[in-house]
C-alpha positions as CSV (number, residue, x, y, z in Angstrom):
1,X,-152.0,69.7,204.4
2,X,-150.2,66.8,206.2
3,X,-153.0,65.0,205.8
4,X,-153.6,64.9,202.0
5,X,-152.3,62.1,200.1
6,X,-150.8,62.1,196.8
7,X,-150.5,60.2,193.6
8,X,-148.2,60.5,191.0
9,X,-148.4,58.8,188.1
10,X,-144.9,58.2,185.9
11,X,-141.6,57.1,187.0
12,X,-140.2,59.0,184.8
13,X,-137.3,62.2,185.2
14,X,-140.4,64.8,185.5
15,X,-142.7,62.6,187.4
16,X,-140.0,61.8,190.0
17,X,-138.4,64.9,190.8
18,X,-141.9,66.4,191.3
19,X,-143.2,62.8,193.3
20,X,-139.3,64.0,195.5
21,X,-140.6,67.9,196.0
22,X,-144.4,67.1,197.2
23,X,-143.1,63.7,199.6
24,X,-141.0,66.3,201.5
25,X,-144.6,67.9,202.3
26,X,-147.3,65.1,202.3
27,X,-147.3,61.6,202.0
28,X,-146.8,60.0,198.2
29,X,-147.0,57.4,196.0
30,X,-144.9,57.0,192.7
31,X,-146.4,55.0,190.2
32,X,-144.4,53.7,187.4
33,X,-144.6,50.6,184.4
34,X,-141.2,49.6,185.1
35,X,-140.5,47.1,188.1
36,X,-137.2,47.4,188.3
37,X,-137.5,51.7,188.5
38,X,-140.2,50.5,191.1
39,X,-138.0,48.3,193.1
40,X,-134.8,50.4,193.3
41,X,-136.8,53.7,194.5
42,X,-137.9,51.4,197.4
43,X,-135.2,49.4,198.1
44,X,-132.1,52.2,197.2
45,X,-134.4,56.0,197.3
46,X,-132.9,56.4,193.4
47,X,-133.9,56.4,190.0
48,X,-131.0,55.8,188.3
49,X,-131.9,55.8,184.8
50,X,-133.6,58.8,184.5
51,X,-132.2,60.7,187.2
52,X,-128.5,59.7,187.8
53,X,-127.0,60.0,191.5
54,X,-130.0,61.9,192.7
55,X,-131.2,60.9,196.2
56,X,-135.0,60.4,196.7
57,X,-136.9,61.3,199.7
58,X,-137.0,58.1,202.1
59,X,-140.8,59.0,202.6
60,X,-141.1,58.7,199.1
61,X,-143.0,55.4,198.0
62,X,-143.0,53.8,194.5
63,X,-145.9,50.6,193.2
64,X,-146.4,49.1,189.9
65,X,-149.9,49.5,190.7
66,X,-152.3,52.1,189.5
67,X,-154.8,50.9,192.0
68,X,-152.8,50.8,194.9
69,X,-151.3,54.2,194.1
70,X,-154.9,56.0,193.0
71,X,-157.4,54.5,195.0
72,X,-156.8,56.3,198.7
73,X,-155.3,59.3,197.0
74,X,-156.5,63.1,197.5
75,X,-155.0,64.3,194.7
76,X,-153.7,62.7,191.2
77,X,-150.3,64.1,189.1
78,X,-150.2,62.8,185.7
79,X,-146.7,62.8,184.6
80,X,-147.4,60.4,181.4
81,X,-146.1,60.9,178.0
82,X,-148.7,62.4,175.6
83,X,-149.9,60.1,173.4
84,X,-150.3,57.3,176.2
85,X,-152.1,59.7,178.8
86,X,-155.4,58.3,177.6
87,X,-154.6,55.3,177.7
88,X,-153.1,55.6,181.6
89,X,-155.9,57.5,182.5
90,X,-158.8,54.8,181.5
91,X,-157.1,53.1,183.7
92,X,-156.4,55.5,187.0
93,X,-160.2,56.2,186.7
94,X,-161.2,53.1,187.5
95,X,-159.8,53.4,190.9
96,X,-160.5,57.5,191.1
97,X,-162.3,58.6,193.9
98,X,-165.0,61.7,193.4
99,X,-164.1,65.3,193.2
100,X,-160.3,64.2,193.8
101,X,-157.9,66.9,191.8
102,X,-156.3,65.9,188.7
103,X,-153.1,67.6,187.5
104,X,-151.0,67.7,184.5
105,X,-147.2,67.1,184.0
106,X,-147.6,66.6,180.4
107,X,-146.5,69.1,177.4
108,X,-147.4,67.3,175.1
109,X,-150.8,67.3,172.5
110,X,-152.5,63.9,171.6
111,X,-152.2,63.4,168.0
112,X,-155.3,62.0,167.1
113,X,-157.9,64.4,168.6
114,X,-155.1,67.1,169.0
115,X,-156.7,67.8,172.6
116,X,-154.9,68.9,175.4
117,X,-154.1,67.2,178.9
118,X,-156.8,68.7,180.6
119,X,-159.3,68.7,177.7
120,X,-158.8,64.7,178.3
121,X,-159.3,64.5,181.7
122,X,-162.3,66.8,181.7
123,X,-163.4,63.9,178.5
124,X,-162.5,60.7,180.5
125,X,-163.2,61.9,184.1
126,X,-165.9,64.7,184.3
127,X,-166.4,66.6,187.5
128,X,-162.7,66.4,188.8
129,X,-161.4,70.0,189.5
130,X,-158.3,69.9,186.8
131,X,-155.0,71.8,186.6
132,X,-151.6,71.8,185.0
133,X,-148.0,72.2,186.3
134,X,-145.7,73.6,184.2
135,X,-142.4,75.8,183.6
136,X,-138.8,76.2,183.3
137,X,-138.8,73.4,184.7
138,X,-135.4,71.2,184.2
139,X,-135.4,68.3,185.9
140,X,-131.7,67.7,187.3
141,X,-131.3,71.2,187.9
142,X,-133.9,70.7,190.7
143,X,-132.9,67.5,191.9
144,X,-129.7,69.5,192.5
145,X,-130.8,71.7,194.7
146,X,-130.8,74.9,192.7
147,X,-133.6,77.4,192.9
148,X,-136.4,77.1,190.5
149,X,-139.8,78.5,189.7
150,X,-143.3,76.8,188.4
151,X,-146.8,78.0,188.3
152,X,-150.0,75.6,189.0
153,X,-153.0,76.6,186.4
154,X,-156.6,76.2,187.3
155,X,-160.0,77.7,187.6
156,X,-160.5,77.5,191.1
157,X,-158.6,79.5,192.9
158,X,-158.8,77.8,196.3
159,X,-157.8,74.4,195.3
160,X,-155.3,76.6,193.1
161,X,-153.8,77.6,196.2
162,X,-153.9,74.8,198.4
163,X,-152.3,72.6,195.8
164,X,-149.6,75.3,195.6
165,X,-148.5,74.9,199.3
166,X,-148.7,70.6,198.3
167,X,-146.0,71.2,195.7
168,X,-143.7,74.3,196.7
169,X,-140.2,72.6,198.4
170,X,-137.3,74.6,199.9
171,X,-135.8,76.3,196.4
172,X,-138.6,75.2,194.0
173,X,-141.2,78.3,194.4
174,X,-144.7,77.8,192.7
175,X,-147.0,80.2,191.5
176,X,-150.6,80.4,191.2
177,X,-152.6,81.5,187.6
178,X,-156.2,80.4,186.7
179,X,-155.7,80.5,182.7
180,X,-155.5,76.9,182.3
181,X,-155.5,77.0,178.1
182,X,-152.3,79.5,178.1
183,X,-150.4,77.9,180.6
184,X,-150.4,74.4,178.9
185,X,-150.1,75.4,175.7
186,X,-147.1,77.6,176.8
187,X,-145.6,74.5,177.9
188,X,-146.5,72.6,174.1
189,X,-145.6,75.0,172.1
190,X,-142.1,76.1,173.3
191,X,-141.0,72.6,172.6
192,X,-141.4,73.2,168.4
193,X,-139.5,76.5,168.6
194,X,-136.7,74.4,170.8
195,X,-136.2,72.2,168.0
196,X,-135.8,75.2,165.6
197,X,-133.6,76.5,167.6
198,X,-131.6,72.9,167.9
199,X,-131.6,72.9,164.3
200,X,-129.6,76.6,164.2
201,X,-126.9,75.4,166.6
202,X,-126.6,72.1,165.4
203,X,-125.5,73.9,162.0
204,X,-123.4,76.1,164.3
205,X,-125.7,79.2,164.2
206,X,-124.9,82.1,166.6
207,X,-126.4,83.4,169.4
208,X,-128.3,86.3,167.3
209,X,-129.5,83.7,165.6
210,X,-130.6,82.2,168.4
211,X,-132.3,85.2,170.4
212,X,-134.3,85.9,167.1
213,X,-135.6,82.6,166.4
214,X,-136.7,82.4,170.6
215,X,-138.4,85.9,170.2
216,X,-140.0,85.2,167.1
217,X,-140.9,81.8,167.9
218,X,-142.6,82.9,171.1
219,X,-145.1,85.5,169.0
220,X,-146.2,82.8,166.8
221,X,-146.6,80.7,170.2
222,X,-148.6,83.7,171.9
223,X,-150.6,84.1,168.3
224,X,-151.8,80.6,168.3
225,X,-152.4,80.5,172.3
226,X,-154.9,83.2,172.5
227,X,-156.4,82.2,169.0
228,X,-157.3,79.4,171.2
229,X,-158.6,80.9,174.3
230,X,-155.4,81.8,176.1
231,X,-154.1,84.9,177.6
232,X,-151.6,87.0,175.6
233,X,-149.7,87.8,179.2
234,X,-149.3,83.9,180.4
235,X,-147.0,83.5,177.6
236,X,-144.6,86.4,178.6
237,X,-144.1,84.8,181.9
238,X,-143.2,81.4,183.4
239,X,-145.6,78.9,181.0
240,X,-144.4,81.1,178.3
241,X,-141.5,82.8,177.8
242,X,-139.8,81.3,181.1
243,X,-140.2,77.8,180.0
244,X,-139.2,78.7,175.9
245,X,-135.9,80.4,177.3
246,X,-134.9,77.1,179.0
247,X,-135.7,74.5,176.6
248,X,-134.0,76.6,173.9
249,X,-131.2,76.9,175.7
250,X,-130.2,74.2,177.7
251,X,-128.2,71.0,176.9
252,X,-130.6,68.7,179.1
253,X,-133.8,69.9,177.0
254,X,-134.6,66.5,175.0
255,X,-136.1,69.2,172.1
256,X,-133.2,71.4,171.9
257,X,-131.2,67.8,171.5
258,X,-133.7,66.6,168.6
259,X,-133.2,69.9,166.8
260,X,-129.5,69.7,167.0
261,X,-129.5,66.0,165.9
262,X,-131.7,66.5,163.0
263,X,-129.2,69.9,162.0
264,X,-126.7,67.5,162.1
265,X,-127.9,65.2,159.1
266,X,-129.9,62.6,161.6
267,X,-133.6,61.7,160.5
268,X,-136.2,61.7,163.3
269,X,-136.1,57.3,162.8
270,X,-132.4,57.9,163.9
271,X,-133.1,60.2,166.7
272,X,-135.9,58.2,168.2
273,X,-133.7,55.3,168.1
274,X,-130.9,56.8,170.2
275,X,-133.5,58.4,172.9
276,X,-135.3,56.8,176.0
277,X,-136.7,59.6,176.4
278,X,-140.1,61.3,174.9
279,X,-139.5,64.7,173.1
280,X,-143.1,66.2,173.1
281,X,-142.3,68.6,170.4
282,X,-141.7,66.3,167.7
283,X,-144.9,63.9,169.1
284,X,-146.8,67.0,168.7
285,X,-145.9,69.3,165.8
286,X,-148.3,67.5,163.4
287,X,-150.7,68.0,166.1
288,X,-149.9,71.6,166.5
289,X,-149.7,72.5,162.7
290,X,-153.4,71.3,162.4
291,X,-154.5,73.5,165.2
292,X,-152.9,76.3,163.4
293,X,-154.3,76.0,160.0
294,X,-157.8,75.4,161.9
295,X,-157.3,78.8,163.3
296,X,-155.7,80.7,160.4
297,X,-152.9,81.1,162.1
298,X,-149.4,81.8,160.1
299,X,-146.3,79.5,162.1
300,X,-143.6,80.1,159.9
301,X,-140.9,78.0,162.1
302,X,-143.9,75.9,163.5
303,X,-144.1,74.7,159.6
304,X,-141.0,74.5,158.8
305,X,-140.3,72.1,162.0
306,X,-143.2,69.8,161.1
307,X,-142.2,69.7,157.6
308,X,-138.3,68.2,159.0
309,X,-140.0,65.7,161.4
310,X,-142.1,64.8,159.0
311,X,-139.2,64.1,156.7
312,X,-140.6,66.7,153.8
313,X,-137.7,68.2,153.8
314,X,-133.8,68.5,155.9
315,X,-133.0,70.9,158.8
316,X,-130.5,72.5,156.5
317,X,-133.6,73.2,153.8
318,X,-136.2,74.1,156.5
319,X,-133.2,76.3,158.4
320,X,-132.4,78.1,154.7
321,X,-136.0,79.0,154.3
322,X,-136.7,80.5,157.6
323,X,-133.7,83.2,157.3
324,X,-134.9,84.1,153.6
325,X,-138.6,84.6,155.1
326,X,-139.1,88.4,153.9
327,X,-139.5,90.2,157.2
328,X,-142.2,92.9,157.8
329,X,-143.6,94.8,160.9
330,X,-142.2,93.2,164.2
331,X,-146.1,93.3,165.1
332,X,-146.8,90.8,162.0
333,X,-146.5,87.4,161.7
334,X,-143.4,85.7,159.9
């Protein structure tokens, strides 16, 4: 394992924290757009903007070049923002060696095709075994030292496993899982049902209101994930249900903020505006509506989100119209 070397591509909170777990095993490179970001991991082993007062690995090298950071590596870690992964990637496989591992960060769907991560990488760079990384997975949290879990998705099972010992550090425990589709969709899809639940508190619902919109939302998650190919059981555990329970919840989840903002009377131009940092879930709730209607499948908060973002209607209409939804079955959808 010592001798692998490793790639990772975004300089971003995500990108660095898991660049600072895998350098503590084998030898990596950071790359990121931003000089400056560049510069300072080098020169002072911090990332200041996106991860405050948290100390990088020493080992831990950073390059503003894809080529320099791709071309000798044995595996690639795509931490880029959906709806530039393409674009990033064009580039990295210009450099890409053969049969090197390719694995997702992202949670995020590209708008335009509304095709996964992997379904990208499998488009751009064929023959590349390809996997994702994903769960509760808070950035600062980690960086902090507290304990944490993730599971690596992919079809092989023996690159599965040796990737898992690449990324496991101290506290942060990984876990193995070859359904590639439920996993990343998990990690997608619990970003909507954040902002729904944003939009509750931000209006200063309750926590009942807030376990039933999280247990709800994660059925209409788990309907649309295995009407795609996923497995009903990924999205009880980490991908799913782990990773749904944390954004919802926590103050440092970019969706949960958006939700709240946008409960508060702010429109999405407003939001944006005020963040440096991408929230996947309102990038890719147009994305994710259009997956559900091509698969008949009913998203009752899903809609309602993409109808706010979209600026159809307010949080306080949208939040109004999901607690007068007629409820049937628990089994059903709605």
């Amino acid at each position: 394992m010592k001798e692998l070397s490793v790639a990772v591509l975004g300089g971003g909170s995500w990108g660095t924290t898991v660049a600072a777990l895998t350098a503590r095993n084998v030898p990596v490179t950071l790359w990121a757009r931003s000089s400056d970001t560049v510069d300072e991991i080098n020169r002072e082993h911090r990332n200041q903007k996106y991860l405050p007062d948290a100390p990088l690995p020493p080992s831990l090298r950073a390059t503003a070049s894809i080529e320099e950071a791709v071309s000798g590596a044995d595996v690639v870690v795509m931490g880029i923002p959906s709806q530039s992964f393409r674009e990033v990637l064009l580039e990295v496989r210009k450099h890409l060696r053969p049969w090197v591992p390719i694995i997702s960060l992202t949670k995020g769907l590209e708008l335009k095709t509304r095709m996964r991560m992997t379904e990208i990488i499998d488009e751009l760079v064929p023959g590349h075994p390809v996997g994702v990384l994903t769960g509760p997975n808070l950035a600062r949290e980690i960086m902090a030292g507290q304990a944490a879990a993730s599971v690596i998705a992919m079809e092989d099972e023996t690159i599965c496993r040796s990737l898992q010992n690449v990324f496991k550090s101290g506290l942060f425990r990984v876990y193995t899982n070859n359904d590639i589709i439920g996993c990343e969709l998990g990690g997608v899809l619990k970003n909507i049902v954040a902002i729904a639940v944003g939009m509750g508190d931000g209006q200063g619902a309750g926590d009942n209101t807030r376990a039933a919109l999280i247990t709800r939302g994660l059925a209409e998650v788990t309907r649309l994930g295995v009407a795609m190919g996923g497995r009903a059981r990924t999205f009880s555990g980490l991908a799913g249900m782990g990773d749904m329970i944390a954004t919802c919840t926590s103050p440092q989840s970019r969706n949960r903020h958006v939700g709240m903002e946008l409960g508060k009377g702010k429109t999405m131009a407003q939001i944006a505006a005020e963040m440096f940092m991408v929230a996947e879930g309102a990038k890719s709730a147009p994305a994710v509506m259009a997956l559900a209607e091509q698969h008949n499948v009913d998203m009752p908060i899903t809609r309602d989100v993409y109808r706010v973002v979209i600026g159809e209607t307010n949080a306080r209409g949208a939040y109004r119209g999901l607690l007068r939804t007629t409820a049937g079955a628990e089994s059903e959808p709605g």
